[in-house]
N, C-alpha and C positions, 0 to 999 in steps of 0.2 A: 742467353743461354737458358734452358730448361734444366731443369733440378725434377729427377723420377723423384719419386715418394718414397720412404723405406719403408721395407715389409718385415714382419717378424716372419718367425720359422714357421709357422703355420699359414701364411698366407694373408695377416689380415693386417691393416696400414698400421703401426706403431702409432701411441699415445690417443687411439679412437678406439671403439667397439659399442656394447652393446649401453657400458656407464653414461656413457660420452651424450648417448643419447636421449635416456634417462633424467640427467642434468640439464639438457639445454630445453626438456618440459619444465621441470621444477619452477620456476620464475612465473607460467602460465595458470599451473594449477595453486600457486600460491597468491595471485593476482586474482582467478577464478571464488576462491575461501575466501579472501577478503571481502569482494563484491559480494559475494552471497550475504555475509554476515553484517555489512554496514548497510546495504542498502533493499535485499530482495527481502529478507526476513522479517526486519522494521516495518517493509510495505504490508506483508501478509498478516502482520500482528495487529497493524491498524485498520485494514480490509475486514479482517474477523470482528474485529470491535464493533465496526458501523455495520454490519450484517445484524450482529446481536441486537445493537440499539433499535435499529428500523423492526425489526420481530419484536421489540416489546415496546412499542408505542401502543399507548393507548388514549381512550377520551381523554379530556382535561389536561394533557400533557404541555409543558410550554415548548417551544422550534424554533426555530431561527432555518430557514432555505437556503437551496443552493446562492439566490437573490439575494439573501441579507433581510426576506421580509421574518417580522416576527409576530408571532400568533400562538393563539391556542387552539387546539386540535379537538374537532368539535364530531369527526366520522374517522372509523378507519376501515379501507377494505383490504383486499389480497396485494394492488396495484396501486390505488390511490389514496390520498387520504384530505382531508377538508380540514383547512386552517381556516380561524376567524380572526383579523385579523384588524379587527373596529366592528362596533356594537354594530349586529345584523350585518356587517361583510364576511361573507365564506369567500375563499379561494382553493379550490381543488387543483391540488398538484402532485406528480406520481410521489413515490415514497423515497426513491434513491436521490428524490433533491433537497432531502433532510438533512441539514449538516450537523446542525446541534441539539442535543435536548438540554434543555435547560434548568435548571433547578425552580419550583414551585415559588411562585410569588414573584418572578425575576419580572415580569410585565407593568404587576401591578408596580414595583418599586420605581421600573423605568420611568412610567408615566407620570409620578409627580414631581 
């Protein structure tokens, strides 16, 4: 047997309308806020940082590469920049494969 739906007096199905629908977003745009805020924000905060670091390299700075190699930064240009990386080895590689700057002296301590 089929059961009709009841209508209120105005025509529209009892216990639905426009709330009904309203609520069953809620769950989506609060799922949506969360993501934003644990994951998309964190990313853009850390994207900002490594934009700033790569614009203030300069000479004599110590790096560490996308690679893991570590050196000192002997050129810089718009694209590239020149890490030395052992007495008279340059290695020129773009600038977004910069992961770390490092604090001054960290080389020289690694090596003995």
């Amino acid at each position: 047997m089929l059961i009709n739906s009841a209508y209120a007096a105005n025509g529209l199905p009892l216990g639905g309308g426009a709330a009904g629908g309203i609520m069953g977003f809620l769950p989506l745009i609060v799922i949506f806020v969360l993501f934003y805020w644990m994951l998309i924000r964190p990313q853009m905060r850390r994207a900002k940082e490594q934009r700033a670091m790569l614009g203030a390299l300069q000479k004599g700075d110590e790096v560490v590469t996308a690679g893991g190699t570590l050196g000192r930064i002997t050129k810089v240009t718009d694209n590239y920049v020149s890490v030395e990386v052992a007495d008279n080895v340059v290695v020129h590689v773009q600038k977004q494969s910069i992961q770390t700057l490092l604090p001054k002296g960290t080389i020289k301590n690694i090596g003995a």
